[in-house]
C-alpha positions as CSV (number, residue, x, y, z in Angstrom):
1,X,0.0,0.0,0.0
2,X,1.4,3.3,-1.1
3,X,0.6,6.8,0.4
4,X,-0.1,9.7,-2.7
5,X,3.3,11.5,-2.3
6,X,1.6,14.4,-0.9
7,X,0.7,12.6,2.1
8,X,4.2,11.6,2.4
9,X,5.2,15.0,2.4
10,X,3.4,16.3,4.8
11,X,3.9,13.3,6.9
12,X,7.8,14.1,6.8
13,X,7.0,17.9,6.9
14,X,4.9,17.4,10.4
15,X,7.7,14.6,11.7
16,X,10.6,17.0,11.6
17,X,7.8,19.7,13.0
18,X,7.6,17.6,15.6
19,X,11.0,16.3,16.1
20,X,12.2,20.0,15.9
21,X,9.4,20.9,18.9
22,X,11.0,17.9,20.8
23,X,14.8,18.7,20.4
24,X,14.0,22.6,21.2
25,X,12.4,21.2,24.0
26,X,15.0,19.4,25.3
27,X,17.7,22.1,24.9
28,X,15.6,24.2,27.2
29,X,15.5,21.6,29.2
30,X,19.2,20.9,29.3
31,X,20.3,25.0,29.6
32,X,17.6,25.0,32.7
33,X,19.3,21.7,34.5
34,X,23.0,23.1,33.5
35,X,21.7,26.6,35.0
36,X,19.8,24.7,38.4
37,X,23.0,22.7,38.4
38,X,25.3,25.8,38.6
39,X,23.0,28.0,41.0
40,X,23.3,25.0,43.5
41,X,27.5,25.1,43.0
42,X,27.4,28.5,43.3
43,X,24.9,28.0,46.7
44,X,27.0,25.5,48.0
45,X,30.1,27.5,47.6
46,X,28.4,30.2,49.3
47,X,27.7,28.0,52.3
48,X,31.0,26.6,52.7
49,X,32.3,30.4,52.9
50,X,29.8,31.1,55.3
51,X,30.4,28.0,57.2
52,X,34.2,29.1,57.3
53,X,33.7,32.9,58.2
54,X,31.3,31.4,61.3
55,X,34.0,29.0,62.5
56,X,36.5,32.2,62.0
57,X,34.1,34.1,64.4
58,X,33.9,31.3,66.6
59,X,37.5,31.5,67.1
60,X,37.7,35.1,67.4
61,X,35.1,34.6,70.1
62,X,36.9,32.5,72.0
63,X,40.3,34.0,71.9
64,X,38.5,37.2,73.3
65,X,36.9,35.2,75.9
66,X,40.5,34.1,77.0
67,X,41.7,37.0,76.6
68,X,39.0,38.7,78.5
69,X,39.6,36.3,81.2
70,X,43.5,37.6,80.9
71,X,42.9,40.7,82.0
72,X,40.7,40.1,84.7
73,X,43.2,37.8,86.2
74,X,45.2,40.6,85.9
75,X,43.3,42.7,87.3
76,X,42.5,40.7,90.2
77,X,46.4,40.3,90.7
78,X,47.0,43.5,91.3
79,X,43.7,44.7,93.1
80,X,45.7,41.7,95.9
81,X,48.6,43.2,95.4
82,X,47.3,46.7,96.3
83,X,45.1,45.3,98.9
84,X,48.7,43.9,100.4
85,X,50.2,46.8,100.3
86,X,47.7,48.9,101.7
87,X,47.9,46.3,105.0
């Protein structure tokens, strides 16, 4: 059974219309997923630099603690030594 060649033509014509469709489709599809893919690199690099500054601030806390705790020792020296002298 043969098809007039008309109706071949315009089945090939609509099959690349439609292969053309599906292809575009799945180049937009693609450039979204590569574009998802690198906001969530991007995301994740901006959460490890986060995750570094706050251990950085962590530290800094800490070394003021001790350092706050210094100087009150320090202080607390010589408010006895003061307090021996005064005796």
């Amino acid at each position: 059974m043969r098809f007039p060649p008309e109706r071949t033509a315009v089945a090939a014509v609509l099959v690349v219309a439609a292969l053309t469709v599906v292809f575009s489709g799945a180049t937009r599809l693609s450039n979204r997923l590569a574009a998802a893919e690198s906001t969530a690199s991007e995301a994740f690099d901006v959460a490890r630099d986060v995750d570094g500054r706050l251990s950085d601030a962590e530290s800094t806390i800490n070394d003021l603690s001790d350092t706050s705790e210094d100087h009150e020792n320090r202080l607390d020296n010589v408010e006895s030594q003061q307090l021996k002298r005064s005796w």
